[in-house]
Structures are given as C-alpha cells and as structure tokens.
DSSP file (Angstrom, degrees, kcal/mol; ACC not computed):
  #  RESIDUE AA STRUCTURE BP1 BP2  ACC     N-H-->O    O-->H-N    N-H-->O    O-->H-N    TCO  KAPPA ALPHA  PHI   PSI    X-CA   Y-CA   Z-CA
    1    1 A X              0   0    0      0, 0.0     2,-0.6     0, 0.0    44,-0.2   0.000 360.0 360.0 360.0 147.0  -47.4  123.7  -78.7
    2    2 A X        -     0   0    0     42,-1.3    77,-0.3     1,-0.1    76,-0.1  -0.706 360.0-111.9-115.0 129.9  -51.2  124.5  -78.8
    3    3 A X  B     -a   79   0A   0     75,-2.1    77,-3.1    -2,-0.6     2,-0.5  -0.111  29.0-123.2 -41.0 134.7  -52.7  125.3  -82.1
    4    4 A X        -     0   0    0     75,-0.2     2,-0.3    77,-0.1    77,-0.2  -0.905  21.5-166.4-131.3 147.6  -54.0  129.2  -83.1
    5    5 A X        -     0   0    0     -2,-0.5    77,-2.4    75,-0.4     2,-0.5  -0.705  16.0-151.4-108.2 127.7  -57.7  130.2  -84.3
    6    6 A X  B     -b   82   0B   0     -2,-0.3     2,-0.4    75,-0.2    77,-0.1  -0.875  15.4-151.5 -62.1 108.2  -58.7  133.2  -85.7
    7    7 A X     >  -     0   0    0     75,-2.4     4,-2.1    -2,-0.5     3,-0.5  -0.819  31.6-116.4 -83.4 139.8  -62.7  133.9  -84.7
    8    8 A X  H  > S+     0   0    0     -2,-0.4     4,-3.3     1,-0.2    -1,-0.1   0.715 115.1  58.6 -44.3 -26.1  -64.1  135.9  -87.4
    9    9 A X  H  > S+     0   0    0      2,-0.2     4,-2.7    74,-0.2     5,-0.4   0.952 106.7  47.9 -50.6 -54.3  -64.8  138.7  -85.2
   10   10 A X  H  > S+     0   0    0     73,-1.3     4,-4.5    72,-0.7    -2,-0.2   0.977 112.6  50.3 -45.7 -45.8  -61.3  138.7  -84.5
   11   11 A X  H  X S+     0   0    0     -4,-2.1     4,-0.9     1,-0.3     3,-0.2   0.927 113.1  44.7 -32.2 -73.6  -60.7  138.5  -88.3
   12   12 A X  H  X S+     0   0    0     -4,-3.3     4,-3.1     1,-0.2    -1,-0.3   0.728 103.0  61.7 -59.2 -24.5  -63.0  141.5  -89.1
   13   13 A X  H  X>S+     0   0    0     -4,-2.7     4,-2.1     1,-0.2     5,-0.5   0.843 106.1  49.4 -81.0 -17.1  -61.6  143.7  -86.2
   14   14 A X  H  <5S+     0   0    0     -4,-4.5     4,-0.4    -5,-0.4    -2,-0.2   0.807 112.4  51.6 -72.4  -9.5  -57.9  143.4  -88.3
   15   15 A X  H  X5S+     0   0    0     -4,-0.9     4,-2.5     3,-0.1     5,-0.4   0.822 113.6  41.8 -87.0 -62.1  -60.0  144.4  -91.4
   16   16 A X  H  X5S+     0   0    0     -4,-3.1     4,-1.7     1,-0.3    -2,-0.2   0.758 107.7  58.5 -59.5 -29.5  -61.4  147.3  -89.6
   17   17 A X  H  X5S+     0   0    0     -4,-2.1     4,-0.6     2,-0.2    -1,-0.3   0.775 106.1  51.9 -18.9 -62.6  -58.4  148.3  -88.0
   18   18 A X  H >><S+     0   0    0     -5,-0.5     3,-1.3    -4,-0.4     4,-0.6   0.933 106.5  57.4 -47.9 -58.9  -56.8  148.7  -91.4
   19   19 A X  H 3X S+     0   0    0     -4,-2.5     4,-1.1     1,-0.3    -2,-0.2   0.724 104.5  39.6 -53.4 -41.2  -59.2  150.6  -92.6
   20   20 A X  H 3< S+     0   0    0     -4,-1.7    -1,-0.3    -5,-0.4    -2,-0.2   0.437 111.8  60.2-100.8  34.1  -59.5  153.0  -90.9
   21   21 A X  H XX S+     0   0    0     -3,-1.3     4,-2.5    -4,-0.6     3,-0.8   0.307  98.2  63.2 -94.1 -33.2  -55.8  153.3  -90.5
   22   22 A X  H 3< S+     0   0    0     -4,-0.6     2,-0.8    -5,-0.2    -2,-0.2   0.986  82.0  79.1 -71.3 -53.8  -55.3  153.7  -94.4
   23   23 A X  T 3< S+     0   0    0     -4,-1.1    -1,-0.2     1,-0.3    -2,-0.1   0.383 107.9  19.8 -62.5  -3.8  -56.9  156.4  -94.3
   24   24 A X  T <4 S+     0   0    0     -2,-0.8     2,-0.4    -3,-0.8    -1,-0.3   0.303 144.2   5.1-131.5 -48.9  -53.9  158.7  -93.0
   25   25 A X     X  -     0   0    0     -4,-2.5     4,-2.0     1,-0.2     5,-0.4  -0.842  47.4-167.9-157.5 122.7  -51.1  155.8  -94.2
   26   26 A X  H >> S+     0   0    0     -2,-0.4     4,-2.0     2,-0.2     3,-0.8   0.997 102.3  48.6 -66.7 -44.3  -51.6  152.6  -96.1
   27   27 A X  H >4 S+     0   0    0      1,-0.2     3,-2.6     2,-0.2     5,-0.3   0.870 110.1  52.5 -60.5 -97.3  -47.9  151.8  -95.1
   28   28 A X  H 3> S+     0   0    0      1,-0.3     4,-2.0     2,-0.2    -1,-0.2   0.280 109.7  50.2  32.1 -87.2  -48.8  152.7  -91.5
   29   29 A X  H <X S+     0   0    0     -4,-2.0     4,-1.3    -3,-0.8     5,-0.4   0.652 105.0  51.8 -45.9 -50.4  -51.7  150.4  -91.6
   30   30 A X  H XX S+     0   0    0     -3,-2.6     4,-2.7    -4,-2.0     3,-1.0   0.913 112.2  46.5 -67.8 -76.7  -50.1  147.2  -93.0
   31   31 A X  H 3> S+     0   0    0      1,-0.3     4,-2.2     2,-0.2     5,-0.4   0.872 115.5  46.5 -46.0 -37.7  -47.2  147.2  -90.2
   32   32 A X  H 3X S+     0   0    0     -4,-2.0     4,-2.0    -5,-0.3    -1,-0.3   0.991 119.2  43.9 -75.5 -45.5  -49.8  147.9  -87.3
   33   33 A X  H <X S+     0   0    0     -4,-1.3     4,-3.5    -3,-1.0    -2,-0.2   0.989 116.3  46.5 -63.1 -62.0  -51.9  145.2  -88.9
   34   34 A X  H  X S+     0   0    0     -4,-2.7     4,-2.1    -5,-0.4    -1,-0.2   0.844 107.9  51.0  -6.2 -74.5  -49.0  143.2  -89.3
   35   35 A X  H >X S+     0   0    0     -4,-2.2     4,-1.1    -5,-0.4     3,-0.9   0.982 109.2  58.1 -71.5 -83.1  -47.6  143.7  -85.8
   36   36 A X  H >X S+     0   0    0     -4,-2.0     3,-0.9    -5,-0.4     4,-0.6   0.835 101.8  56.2 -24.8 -66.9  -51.1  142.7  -84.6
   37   37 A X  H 3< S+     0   0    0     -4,-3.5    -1,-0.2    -5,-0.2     4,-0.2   0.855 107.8  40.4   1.5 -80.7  -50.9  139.5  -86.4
   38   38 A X  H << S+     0   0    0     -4,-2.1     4,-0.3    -3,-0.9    -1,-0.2   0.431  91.4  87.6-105.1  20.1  -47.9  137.9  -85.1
   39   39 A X  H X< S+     0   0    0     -4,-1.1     3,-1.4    -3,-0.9    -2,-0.1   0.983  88.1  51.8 -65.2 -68.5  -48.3  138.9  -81.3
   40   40 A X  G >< S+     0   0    0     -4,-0.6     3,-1.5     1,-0.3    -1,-0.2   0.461  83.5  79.6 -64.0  -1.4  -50.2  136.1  -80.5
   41   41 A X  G >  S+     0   0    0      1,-0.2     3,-1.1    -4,-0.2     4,-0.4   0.778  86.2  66.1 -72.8 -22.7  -48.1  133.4  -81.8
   42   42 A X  G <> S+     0   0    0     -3,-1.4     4,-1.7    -4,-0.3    -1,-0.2   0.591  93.2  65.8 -29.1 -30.1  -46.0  133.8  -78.6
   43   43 A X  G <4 S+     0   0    0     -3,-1.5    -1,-0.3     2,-0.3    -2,-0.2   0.414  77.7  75.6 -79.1 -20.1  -49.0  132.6  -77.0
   44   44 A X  T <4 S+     0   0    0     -3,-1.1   -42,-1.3    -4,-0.1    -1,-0.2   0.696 111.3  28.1 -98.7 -32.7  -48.8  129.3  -78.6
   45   45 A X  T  4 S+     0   0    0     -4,-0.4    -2,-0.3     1,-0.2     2,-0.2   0.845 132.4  40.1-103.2 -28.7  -45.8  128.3  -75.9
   46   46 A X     <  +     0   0    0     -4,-1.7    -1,-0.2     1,-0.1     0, 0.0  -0.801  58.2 162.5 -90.4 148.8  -47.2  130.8  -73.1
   47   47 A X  S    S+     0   0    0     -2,-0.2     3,-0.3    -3,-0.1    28,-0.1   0.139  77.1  49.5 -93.8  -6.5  -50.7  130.4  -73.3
   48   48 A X  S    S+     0   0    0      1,-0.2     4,-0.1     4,-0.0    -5,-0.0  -0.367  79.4 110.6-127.9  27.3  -51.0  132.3  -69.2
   49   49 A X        +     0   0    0     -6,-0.1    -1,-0.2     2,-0.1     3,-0.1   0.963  68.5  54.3 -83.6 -41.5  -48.8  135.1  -70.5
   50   50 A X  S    S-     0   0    0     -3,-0.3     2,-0.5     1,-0.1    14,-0.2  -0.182  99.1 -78.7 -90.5-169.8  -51.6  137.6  -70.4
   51   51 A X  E     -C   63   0B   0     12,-1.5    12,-2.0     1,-0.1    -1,-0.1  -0.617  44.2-129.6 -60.4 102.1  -54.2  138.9  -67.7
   52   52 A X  E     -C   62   0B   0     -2,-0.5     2,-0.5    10,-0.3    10,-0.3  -0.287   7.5-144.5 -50.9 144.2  -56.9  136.7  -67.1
   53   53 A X  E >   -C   61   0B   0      8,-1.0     3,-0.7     1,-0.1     8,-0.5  -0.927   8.8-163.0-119.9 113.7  -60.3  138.2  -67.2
   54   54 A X  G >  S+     0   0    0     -2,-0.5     3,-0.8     1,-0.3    -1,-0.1   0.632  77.6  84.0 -61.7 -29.3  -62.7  136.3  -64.4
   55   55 A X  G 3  S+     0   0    0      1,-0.2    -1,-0.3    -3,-0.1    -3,-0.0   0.750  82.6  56.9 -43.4 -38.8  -65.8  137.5  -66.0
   56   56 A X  G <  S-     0   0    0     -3,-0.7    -1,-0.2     3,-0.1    -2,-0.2   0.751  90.0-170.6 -64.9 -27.2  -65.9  134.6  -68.6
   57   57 A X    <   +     0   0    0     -3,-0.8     3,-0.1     1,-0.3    -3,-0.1   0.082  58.1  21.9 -29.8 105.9  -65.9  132.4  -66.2
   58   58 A X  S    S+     0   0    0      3,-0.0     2,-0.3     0, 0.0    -1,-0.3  -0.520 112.3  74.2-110.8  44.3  -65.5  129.3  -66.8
   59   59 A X  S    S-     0   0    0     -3,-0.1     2,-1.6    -5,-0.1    17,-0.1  -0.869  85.1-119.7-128.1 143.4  -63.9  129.9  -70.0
   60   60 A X  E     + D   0  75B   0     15,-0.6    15,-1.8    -2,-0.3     2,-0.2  -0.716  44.6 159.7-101.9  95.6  -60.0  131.2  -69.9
   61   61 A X  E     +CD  53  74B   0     -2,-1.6    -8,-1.0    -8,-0.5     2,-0.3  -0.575   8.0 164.3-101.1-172.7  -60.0  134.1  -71.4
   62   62 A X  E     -CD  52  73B   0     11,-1.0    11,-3.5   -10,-0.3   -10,-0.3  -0.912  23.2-136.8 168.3 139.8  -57.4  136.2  -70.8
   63   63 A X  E     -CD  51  72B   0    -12,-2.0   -12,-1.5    -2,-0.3     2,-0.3  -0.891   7.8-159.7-124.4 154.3  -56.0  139.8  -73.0
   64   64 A X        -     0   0    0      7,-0.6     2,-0.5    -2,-0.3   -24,-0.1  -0.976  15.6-131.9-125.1 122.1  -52.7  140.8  -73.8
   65   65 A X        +     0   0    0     -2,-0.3     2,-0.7     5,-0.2     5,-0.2  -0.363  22.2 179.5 -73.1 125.4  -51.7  144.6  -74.7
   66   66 A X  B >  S-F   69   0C   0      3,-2.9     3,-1.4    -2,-0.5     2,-1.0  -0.851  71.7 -46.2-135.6 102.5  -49.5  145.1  -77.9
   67   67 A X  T 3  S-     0   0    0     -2,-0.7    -2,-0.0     1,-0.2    -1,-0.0  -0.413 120.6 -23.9  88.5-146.8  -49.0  148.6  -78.1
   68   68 A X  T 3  S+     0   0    0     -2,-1.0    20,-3.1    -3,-0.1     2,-0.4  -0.020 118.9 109.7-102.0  29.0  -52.4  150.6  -77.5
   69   69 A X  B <   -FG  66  87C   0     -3,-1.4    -3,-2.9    18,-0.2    18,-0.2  -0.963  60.2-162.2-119.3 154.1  -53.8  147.7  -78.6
   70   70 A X        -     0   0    0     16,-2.8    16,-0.5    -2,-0.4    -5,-0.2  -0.573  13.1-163.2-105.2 162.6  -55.6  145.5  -76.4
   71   71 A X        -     0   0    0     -2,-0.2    -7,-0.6    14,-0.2     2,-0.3  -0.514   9.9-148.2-144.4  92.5  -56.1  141.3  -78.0
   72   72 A X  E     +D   63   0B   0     12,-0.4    11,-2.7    -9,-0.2    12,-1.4  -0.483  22.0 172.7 -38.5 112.5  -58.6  139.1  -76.6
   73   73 A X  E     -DE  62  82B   0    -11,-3.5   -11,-1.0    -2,-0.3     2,-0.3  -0.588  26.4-142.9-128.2-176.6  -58.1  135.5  -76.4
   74   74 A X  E     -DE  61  81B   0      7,-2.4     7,-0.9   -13,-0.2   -13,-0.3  -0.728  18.7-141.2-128.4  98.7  -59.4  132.1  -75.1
   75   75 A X  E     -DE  60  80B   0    -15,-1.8   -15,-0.6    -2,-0.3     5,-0.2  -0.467  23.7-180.0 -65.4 143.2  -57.3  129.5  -73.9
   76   76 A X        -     0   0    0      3,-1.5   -74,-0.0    -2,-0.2   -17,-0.0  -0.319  38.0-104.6-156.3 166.2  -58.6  126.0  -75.0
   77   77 A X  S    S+     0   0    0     -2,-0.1    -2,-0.0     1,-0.1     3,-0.0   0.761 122.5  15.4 -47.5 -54.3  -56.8  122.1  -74.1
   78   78 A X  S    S+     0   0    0    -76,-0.1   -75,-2.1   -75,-0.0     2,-0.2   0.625 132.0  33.8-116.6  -5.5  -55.6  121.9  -77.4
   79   79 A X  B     -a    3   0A   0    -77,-0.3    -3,-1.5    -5,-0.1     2,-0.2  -0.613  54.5-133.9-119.9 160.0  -55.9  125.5  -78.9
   80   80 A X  E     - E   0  75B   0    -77,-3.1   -75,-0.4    -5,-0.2     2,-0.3  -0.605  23.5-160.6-151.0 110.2  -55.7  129.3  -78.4
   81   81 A X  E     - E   0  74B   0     -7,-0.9    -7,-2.4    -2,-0.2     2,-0.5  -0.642  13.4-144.3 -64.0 114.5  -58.4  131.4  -79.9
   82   82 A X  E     -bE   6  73B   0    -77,-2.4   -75,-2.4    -2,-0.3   -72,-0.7  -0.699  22.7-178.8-108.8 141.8  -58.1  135.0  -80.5
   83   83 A X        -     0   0    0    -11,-2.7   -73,-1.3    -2,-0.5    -1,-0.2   0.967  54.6 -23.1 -76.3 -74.5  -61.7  136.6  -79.7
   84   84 A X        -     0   0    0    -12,-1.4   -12,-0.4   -75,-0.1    -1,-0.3  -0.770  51.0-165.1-143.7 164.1  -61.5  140.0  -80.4
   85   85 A X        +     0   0    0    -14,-0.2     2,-0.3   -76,-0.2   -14,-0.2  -0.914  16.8 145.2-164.6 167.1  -59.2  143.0  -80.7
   86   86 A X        -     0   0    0    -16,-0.5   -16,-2.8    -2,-0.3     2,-0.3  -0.925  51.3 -88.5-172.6 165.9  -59.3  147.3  -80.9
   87   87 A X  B >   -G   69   0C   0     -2,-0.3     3,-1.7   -18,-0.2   -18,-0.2  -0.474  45.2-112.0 -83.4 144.6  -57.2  149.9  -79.7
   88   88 A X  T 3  S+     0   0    0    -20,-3.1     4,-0.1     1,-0.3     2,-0.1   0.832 109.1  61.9 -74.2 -18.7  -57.9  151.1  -76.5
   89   89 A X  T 3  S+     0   0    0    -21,-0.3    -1,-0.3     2,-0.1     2,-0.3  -0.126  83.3 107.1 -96.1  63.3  -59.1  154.2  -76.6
   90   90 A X  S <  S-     0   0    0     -3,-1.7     2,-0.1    -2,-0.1    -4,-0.0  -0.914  82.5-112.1 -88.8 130.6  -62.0  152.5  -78.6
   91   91 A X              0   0    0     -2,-0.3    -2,-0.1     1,-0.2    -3,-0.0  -0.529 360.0 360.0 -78.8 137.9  -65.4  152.2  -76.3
   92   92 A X              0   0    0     -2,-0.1    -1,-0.2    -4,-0.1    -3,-0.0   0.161 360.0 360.0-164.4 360.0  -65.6  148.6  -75.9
C-alpha cells in the first residue's frame, strides 16, 4: 500500500474551500472538507482509479471527481501525492 502526501497547494486549496464555504454554513463546510479529505485514501490500494491526464507527461498524474469536486494527484513508486483540488465550476 503506497504512502499519501499532501502538497501544500493541495493543503491550502482545503483551507480555501472551507472558507469560503463557511460563509453560508460552517457545518456545511467541515463535512465537504471532510469528504474531500478521505477520498483519496482509496487511492492508496488503486492508485489508476482515476483519469490520467497526458499533459504531465512523464509524470502520472491523474484526477478523480468527488462530487463537483475535481482532486489532482501524482502517482509516485512508493507514494501518491495529492497536487491540487477546486470545485469545478472554478476557472482553473
């Protein structure tokens, strides 16, 4: 089972997320945050569950949808890195 990294980008888009998700419901905002959280630990026995994106090439990255949220990751030998993540109708 392959280890998982946070990148601080990822880090900071679950901060931002929150925030401006509190702002209508803190409770809201914790479960989405939440829920966001522990999707990718699934990933740690699938690492190939989501879509690859070719563009990176040669690095496997690859996104999985939770929700209207999109989560960018990297798969690694011994690891699986989550890059980035936002909601999709975010311009990105």
């Amino acid at each position: 089972m392959r280890e998982l990294q946070w990148s601080r980008r990822a880090l900071a888009d679950l901060q931002r997320l929150y925030d401006f998700l509190e702002r209508d419901s803190r409770l809201a905002a914790a479960r989405t945050v939440q829920s966001l959280a522990r999707a990718p630990e699934r990933l740690r026995e699938n690492p190939r569950l989501g879509e690859q994106l070719f563009q990176f090439a040669p690095r496997e990255v690859r996104r999985i949808l939770v929700g209207r949220y999109e989560i960018r990751y990297e798969v690694q030998t011994e690891s699986i890195i989550v890059l980035r993540l936002w909601h999709t109708r975010e311009n990105r």
